[in-house]
C-alpha positions as YAML, in Angstrom:
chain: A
units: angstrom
residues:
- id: 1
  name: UNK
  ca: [25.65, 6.00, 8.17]
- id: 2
  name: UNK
  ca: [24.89, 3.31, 5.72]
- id: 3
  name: UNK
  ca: [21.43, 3.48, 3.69]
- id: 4
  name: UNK
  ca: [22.08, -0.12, 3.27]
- id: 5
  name: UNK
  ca: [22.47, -0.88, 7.26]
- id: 6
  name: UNK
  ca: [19.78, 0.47, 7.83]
- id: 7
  name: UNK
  ca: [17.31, -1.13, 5.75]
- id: 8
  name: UNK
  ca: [18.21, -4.30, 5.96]
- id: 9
  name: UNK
  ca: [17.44, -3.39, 9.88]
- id: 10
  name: UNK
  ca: [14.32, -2.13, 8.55]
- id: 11
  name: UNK
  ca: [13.62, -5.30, 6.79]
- id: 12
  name: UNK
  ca: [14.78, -8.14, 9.60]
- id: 13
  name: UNK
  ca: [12.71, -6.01, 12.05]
- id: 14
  name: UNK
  ca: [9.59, -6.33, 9.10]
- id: 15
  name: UNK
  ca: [9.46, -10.06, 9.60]
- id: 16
  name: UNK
  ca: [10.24, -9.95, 13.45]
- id: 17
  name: UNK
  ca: [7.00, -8.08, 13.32]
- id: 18
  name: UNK
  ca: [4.92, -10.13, 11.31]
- id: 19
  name: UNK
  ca: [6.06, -13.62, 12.64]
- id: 20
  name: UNK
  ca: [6.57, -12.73, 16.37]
- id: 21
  name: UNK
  ca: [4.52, -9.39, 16.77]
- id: 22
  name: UNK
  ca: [5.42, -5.93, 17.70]
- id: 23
  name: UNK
  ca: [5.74, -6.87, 21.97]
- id: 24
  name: UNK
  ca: [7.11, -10.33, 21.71]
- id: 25
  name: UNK
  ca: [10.65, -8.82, 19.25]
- id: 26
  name: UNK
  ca: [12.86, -7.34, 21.37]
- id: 27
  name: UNK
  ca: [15.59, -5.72, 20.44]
- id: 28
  name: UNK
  ca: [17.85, -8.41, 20.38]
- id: 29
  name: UNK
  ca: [16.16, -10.40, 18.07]
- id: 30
  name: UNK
  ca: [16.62, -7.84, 15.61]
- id: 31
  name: UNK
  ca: [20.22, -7.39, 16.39]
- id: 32
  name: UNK
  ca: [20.60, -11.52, 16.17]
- id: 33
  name: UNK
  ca: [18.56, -11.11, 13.35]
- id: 34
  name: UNK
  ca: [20.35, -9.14, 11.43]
- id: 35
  name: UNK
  ca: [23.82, -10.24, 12.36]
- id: 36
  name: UNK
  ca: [24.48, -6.81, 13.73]
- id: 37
  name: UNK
  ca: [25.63, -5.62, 17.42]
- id: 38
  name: UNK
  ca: [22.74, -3.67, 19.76]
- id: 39
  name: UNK
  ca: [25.16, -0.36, 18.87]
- id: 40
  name: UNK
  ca: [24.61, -0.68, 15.48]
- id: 41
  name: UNK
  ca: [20.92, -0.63, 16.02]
- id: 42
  name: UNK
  ca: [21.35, 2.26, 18.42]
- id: 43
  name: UNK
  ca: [23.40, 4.36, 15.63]
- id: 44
  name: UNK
  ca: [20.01, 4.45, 13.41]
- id: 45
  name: UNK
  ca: [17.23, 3.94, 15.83]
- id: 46
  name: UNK
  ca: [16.62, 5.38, 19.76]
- id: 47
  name: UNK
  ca: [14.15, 2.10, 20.33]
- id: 48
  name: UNK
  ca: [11.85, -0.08, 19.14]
- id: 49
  name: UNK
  ca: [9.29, 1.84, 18.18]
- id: 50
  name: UNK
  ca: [11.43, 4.39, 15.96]
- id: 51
  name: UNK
  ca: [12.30, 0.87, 14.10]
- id: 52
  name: UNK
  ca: [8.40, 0.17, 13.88]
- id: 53
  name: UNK
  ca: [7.38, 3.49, 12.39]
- id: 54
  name: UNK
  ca: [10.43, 3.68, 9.89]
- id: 55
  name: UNK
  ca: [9.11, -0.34, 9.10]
- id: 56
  name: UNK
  ca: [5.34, 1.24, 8.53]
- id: 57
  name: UNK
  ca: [6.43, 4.12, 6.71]
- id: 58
  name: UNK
  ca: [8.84, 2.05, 4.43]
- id: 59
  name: UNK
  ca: [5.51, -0.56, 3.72]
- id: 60
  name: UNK
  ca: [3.72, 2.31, 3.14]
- id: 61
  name: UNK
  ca: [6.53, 4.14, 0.59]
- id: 62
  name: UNK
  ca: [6.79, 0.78, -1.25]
- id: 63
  name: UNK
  ca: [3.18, 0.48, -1.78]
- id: 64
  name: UNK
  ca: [3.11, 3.86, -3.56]
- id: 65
  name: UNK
  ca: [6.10, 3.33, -5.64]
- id: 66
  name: UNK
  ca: [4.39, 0.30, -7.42]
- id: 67
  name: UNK
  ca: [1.55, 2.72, -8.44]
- id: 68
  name: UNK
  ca: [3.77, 5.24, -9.00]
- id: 69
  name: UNK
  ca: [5.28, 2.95, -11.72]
- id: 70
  name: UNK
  ca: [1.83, 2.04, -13.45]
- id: 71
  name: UNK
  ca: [0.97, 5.56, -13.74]
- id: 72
  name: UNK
  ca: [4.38, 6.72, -15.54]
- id: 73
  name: UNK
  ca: [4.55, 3.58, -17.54]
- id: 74
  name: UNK
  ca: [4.53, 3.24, -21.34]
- id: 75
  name: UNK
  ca: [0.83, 2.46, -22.74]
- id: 76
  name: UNK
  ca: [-2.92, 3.65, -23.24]
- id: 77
  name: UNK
  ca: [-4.07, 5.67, -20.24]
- id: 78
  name: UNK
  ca: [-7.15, 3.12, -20.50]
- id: 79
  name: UNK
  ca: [-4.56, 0.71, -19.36]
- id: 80
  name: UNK
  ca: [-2.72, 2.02, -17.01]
- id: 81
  name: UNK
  ca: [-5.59, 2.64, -15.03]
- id: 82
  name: UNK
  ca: [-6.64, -0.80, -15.48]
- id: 83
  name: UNK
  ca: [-3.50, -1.82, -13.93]
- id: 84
  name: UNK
  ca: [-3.63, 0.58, -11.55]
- id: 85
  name: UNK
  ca: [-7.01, -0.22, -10.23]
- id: 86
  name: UNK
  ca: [-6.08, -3.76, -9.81]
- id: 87
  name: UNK
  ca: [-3.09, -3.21, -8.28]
- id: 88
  name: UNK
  ca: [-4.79, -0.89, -5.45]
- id: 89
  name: UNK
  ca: [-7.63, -2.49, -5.54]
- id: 90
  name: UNK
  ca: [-5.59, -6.58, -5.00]
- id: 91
  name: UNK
  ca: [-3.10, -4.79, -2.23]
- id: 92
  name: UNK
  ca: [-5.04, -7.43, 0.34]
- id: 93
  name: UNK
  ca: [-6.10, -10.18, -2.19]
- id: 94
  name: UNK
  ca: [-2.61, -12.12, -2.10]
- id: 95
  name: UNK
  ca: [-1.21, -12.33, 1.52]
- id: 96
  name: UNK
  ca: [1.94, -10.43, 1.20]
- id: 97
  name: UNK
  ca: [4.20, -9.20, 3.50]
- id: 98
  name: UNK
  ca: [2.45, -5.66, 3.86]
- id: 99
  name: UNK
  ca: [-1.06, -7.07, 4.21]
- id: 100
  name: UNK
  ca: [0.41, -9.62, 7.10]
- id: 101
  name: UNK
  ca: [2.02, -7.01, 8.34]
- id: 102
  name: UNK
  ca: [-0.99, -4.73, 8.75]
- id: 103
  name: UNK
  ca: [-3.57, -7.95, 9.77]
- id: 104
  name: UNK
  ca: [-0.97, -8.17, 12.76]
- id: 105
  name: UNK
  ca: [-1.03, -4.32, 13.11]
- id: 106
  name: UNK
  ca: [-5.06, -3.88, 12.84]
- id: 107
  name: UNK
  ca: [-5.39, -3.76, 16.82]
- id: 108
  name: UNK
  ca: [-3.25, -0.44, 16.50]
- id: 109
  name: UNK
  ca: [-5.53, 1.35, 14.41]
- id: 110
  name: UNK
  ca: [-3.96, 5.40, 14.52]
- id: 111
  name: UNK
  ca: [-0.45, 3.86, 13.46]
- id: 112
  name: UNK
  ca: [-2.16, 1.90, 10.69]
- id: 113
  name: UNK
  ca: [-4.57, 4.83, 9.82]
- id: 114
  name: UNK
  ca: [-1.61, 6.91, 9.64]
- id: 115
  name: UNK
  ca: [0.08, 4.69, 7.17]
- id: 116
  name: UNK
  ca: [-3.11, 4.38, 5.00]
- id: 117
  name: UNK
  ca: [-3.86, 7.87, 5.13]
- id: 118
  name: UNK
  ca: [-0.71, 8.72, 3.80]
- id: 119
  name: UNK
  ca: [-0.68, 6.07, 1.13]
- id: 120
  name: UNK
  ca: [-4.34, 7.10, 0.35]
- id: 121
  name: UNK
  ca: [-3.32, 10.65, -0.78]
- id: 122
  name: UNK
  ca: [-0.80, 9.58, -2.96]
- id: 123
  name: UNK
  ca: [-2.57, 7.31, -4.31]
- id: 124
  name: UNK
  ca: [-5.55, 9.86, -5.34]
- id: 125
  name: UNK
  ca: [-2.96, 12.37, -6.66]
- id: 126
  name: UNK
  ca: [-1.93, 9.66, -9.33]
- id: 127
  name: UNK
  ca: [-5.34, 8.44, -9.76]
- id: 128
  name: UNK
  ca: [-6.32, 12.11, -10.89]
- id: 129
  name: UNK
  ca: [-3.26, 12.52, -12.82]
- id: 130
  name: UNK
  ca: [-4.60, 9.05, -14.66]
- id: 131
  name: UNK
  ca: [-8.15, 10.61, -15.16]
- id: 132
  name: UNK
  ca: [-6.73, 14.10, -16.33]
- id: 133
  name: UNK
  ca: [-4.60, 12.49, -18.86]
- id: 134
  name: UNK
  ca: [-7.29, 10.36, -20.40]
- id: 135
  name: UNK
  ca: [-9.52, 13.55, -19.75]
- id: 136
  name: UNK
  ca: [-7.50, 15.29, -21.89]
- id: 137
  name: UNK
  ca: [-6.67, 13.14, -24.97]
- id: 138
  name: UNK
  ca: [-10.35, 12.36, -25.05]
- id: 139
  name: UNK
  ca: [-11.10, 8.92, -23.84]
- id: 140
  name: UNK
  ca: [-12.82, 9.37, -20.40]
- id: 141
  name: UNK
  ca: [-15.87, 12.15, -20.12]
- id: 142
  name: UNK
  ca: [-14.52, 14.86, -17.09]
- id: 143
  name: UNK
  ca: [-18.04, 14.94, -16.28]
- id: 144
  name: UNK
  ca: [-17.43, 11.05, -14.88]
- id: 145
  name: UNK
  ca: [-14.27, 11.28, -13.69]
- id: 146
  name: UNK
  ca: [-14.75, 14.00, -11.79]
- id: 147
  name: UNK
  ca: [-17.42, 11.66, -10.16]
- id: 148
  name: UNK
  ca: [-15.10, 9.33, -9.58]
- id: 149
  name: UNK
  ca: [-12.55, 11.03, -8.02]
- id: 150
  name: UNK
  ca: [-15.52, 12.58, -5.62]
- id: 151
  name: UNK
  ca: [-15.85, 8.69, -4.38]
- id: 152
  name: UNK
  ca: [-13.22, 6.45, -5.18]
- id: 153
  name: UNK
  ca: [-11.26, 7.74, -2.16]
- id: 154
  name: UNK
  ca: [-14.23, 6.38, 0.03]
- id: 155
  name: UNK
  ca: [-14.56, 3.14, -2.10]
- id: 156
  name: UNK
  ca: [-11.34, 2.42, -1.49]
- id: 157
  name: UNK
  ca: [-11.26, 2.77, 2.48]
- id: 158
  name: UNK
  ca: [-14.80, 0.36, 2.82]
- id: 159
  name: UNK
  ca: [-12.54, -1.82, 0.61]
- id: 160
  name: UNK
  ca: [-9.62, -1.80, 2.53]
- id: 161
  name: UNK
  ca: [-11.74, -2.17, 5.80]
- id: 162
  name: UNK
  ca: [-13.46, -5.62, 4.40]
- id: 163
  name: UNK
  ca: [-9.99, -7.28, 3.25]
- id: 164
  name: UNK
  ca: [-9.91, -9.72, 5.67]
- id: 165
  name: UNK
  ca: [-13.80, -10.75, 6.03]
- id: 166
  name: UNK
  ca: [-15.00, -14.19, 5.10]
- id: 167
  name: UNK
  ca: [-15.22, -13.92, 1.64]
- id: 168
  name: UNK
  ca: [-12.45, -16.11, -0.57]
- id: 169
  name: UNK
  ca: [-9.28, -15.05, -2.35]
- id: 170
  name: UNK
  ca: [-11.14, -15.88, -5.55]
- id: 171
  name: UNK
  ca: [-14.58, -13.88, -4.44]
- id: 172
  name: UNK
  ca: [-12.42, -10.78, -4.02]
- id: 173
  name: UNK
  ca: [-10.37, -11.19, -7.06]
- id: 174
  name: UNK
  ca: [-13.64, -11.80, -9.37]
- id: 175
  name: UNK
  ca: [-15.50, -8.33, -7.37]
- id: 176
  name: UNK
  ca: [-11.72, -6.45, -8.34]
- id: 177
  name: UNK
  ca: [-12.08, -7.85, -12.32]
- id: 178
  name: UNK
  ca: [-15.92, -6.34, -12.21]
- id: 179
  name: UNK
  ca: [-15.52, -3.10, -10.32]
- id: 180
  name: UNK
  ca: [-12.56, -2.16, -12.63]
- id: 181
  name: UNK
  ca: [-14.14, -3.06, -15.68]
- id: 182
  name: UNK
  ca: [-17.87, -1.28, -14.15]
- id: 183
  name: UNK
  ca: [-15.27, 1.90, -13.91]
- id: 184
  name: UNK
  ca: [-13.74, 1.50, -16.92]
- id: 185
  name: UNK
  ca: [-16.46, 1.17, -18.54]
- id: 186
  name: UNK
  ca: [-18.09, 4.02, -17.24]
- id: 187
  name: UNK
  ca: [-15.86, 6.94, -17.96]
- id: 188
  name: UNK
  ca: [-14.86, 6.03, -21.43]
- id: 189
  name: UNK
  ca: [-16.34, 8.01, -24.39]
...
């Protein structure tokens, strides 16, 4: 089987989803879609939904490799946090294809929990790594980020929850910019 094939089924069925919805694609329109035969699709997936939980777990893989890049990248732990935060903290800022993807999904909240929960403890494993390693070469105080790790897992899911209220693209953005900097600010020595 081809890794290839099957992602770009993955990926064809991603957009089916967002711009027709999960009951209006039918299988056929991922097969036209994709410029493959029904058989094909039946040689990596048994139906529709096997295709939409391999397309939630691949938004939700792809969302925690971006992090994961932050938090192994070259640079001050001060700023890799920083770009951390606003990375997690902007996932549903900019409409992208996950955060469409999830507005259409919202109505099914235990497949989109499940994705979120998943990303959300991978995403506190690096955080801590982040907070250790500034922890210990002496710029943040434990006694705060130790604090912060007790809540920021919370923050994040109120966050999360309110990313499609009524407030603007540029109201969110300028709460992201002072939260980070509030946190940043906070655990430094």
């Amino acid at each position: 089987m081809s890794v290839n094939t099957r992602q770009k089924l993955i990926e064809v069925a991603r957009q089916l989803f967002v711009n027709k919805g999960v009951a209006h694609t039918t299988m056929n329109d991922i097969a036209s879609a994709s410029a493959r035969g029904r058989r094909t699709i039946y040689t990596y997936f048994r139906n529709k939904k096997e295709i939409y939980n391999a397309v939630l777990e691949d938004e939700s893989d792809k969302m925690v490799e971006d992090l994961r890049a932050v938090v192994t990248g070259e640079g001050p732990v001060q700023e890799r946090l920083r770009a951390f935060l606003r990375m997690r903290l902007e996932r549903y800022v900019a409409p992208t294809a996950s955060s469409k993807l999830l507005e259409r999904f919202k109505l099914e909240t235990r497949r989109v929990e499940r994705i979120n929960s998943r990303v959300r403890q991978k995403e506190g494993a690096m955080m801590s790594q982040l907070l250790t390693e500034g922890c210990q070469k002496g710029v943040f105080s434990a006694e705060r980020c130790q604090l912060l790790n007790g809540f920021f897992p919370l923050t994040l899911t109120v966050i999360d929850s309110q990313a499609f209220s009524g407030s603007t693209a540029e109201e969110r953005a300028k709460a992201i910019s002072q939260f980070i900097e509030f946190i940043l600010t906070d655990i430094s020595l």
